[in-house]
C-alpha positions as CSV (number, residue, x, y, z in Angstrom):
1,X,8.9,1.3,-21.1
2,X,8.7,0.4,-24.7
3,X,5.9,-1.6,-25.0
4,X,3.6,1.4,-23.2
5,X,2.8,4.8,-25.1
6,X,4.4,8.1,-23.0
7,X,0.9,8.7,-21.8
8,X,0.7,5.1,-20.5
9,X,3.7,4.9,-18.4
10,X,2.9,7.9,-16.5
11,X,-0.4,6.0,-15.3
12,X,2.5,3.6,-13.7
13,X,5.2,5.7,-12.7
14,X,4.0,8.8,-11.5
15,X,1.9,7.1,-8.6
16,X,5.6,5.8,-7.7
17,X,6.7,9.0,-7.0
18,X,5.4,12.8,-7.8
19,X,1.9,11.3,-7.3
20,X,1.9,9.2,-4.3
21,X,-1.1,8.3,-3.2
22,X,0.5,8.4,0.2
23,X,2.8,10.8,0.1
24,X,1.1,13.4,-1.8
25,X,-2.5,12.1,-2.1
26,X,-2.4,11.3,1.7
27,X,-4.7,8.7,1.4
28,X,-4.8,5.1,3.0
29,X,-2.8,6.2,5.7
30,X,-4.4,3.9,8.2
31,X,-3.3,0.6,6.6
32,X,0.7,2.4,6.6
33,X,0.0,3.2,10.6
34,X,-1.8,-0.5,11.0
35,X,0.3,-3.4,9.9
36,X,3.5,-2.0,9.2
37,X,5.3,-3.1,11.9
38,X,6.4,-6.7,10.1
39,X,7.9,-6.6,6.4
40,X,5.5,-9.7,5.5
41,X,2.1,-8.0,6.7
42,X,3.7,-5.1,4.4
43,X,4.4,-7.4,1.4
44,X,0.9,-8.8,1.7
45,X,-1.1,-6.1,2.2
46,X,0.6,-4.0,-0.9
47,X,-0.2,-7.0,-3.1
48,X,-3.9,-7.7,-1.8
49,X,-4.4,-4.0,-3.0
50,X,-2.5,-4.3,-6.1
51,X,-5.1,-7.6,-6.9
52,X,-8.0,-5.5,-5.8
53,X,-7.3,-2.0,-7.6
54,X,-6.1,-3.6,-10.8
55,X,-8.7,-6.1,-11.1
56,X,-11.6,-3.1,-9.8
57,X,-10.4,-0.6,-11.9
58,X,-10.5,-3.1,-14.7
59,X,-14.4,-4.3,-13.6
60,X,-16.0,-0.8,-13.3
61,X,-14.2,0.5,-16.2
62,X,-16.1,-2.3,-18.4
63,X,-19.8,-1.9,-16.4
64,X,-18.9,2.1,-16.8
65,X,-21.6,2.9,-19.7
66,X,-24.5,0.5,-17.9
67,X,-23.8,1.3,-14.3
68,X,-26.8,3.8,-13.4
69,X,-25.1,7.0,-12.0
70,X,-27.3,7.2,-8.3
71,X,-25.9,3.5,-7.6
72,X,-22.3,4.0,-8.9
73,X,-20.9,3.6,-5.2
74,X,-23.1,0.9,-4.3
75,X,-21.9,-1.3,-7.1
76,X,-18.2,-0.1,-6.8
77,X,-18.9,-1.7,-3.1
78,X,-19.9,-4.8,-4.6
79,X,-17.1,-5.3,-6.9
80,X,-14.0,-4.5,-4.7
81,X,-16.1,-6.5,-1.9
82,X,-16.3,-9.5,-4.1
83,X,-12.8,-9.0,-4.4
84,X,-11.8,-8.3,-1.3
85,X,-13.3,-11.7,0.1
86,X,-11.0,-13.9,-2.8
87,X,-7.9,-12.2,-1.2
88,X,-9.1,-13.2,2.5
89,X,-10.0,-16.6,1.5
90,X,-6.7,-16.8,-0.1
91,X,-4.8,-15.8,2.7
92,X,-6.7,-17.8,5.3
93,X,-5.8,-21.0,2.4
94,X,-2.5,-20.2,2.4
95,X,-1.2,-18.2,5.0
96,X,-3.6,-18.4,8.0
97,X,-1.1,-17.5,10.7
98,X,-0.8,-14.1,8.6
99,X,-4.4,-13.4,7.6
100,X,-4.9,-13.6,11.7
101,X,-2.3,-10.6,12.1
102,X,-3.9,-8.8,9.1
103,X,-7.6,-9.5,10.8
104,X,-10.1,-6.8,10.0
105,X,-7.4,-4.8,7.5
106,X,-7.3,-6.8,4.8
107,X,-11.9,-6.5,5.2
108,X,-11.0,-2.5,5.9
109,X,-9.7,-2.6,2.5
110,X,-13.1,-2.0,1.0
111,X,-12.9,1.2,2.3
112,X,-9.6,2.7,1.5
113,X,-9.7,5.8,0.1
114,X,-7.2,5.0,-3.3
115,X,-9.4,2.1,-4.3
116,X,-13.1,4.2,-4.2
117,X,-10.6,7.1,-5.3
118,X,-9.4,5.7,-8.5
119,X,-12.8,4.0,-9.6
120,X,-14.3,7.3,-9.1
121,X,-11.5,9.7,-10.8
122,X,-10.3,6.7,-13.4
123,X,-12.5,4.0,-14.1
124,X,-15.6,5.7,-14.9
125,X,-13.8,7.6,-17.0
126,X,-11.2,5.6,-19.1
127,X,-11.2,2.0,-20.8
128,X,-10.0,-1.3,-19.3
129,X,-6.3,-1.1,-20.6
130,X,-5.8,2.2,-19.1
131,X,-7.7,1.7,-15.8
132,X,-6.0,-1.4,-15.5
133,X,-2.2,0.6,-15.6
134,X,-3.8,3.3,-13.6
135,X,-4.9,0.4,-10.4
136,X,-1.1,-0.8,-10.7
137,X,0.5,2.5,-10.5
138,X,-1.4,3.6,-7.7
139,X,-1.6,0.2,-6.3
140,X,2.6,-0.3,-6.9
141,X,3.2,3.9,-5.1
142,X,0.8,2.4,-2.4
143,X,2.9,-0.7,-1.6
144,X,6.2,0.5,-2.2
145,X,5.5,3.4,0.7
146,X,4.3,0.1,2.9
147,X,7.3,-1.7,2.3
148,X,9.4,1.2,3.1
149,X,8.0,1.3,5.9
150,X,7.6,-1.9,7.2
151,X,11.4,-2.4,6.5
152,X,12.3,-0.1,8.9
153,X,10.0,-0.6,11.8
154,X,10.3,-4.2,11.2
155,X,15.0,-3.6,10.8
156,X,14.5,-1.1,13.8
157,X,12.4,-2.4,16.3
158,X,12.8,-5.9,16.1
159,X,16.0,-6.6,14.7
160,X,14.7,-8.5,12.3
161,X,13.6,-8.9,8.6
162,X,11.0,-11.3,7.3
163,X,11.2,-12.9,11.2
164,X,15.3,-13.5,10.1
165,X,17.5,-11.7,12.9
166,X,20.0,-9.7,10.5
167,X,21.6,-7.6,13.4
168,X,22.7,-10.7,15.8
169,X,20.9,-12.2,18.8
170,X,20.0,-9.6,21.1
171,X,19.7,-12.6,24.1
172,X,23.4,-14.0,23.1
173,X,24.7,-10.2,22.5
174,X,26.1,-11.4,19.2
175,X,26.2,-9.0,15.8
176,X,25.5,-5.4,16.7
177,X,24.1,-6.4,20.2
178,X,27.5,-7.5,21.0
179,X,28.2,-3.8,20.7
180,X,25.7,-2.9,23.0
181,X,22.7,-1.8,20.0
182,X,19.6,-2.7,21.5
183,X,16.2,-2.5,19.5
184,X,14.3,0.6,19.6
185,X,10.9,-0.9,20.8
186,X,8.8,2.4,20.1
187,X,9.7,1.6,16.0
188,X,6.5,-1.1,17.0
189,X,4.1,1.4,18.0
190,X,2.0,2.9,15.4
191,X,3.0,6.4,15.5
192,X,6.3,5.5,14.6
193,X,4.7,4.7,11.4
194,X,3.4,7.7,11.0
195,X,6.7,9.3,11.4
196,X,8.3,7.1,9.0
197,X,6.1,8.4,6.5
198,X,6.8,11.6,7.8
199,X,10.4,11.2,6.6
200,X,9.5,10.2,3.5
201,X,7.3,12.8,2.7
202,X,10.3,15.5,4.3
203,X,12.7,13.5,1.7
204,X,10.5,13.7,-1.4
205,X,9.7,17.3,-1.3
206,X,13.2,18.2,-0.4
207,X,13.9,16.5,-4.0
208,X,11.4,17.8,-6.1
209,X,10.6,21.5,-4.6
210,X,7.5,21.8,-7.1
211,X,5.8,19.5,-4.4
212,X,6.1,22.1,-1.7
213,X,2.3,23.5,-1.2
214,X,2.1,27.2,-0.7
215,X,0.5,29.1,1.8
């Protein structure tokens, strides 16, 4: 990343991996468990976060020297509610049909840990530019483990992809079905999710061993 500083690129790409805030940080699980089940409500939710963590971080990292220290939270509140409420008017604008399946998650992002998480840890404690790289890294880690996700509850349990049947027509047994696949419907329950993520966490520390906790 030539245009960024060593220093700089981590802020992006260590969230992506070594860093998850999923994966590692464990945080915001109940969004992965939640809305995961269609690749779209995946998409959308990653980049409603990405909007509101990089835009945040960007806010309380300016109001950081005037923000009295006993209302810090209150006015972190304010700022990613404020934001919160563009990204549900946007959706219910543009994509009402999909801001009805999000409902109360894309409202419960207010709460997600990562977002209070990084304006406490980063924010208050760095300048715009850097914030701002620091809300997409952990934003982009965030998403990506979403998508991941999504894509295979979504590819699994529906036979389908962005509401396109890739496998074949499981009523007209053509593609796989012809074959006699059939979807696995338990991919659409939410503890699937949770063992998705499972996976992925099994997966990442099997590559990089200096992840493995010890006890």
């Amino acid at each position: 990343m030539g245009l960024l500083s060593k220093k700089d690129s981590k802020l992006i790409l260590d969230p992506l991996a070594d860093n998850n805030p999923i994966t590692i940080q464990v945080l915001g699980i109940c969004s992965a468990l939640a809305i995961t089940a269609q690749l779209k409500a995946s998409i959308v939710m990653a980049l409603s976060v990405l909007f509101v963590l990089a835009i945040g971080n960007v806010v309380i990292s300016l109001l950081r020297n005037i923000i009295p220290s006993k209302i810090r939270i209150i006015v972190q509140l304010v700022v990613v509610a404020a934001l919160v409420i563009i990204v549900d008017q946007v959706l219910k604008a543009f994509a009402y049909e999909l801001s009805k399946q999000l409902s109360v998650f894309v409202g419960l992002i207010i709460t997600n840990c990562i977002i209070m998480g990084r304006f406490e840890a980063f924010a208050l404690g760095n300048g715009p530019w850097r914030s701002f790289l620091d809300g997409i890294g952990n934003a982009a880690g965030y998403g990506l483990i979403l998508i991941i996700v999504g894509f295979f509850r979504e590819l699994l349990g529906s036979g389908t992809l962005l509401g396109y049947k890739v496998l074949g027509d499981p009523i007209a047994k053509t593609g796989l079905y012809a074959f006699g696949y059939e979807n696995n419907g338990f991919m659409l329950l939410s503890p699937m999710a949770l063992i998705v993520v499972g996976i992925i966490i099994w997966v990442q520390r099997s590559r990089n061993k200096a992840l493995i906790e010890d006890h």
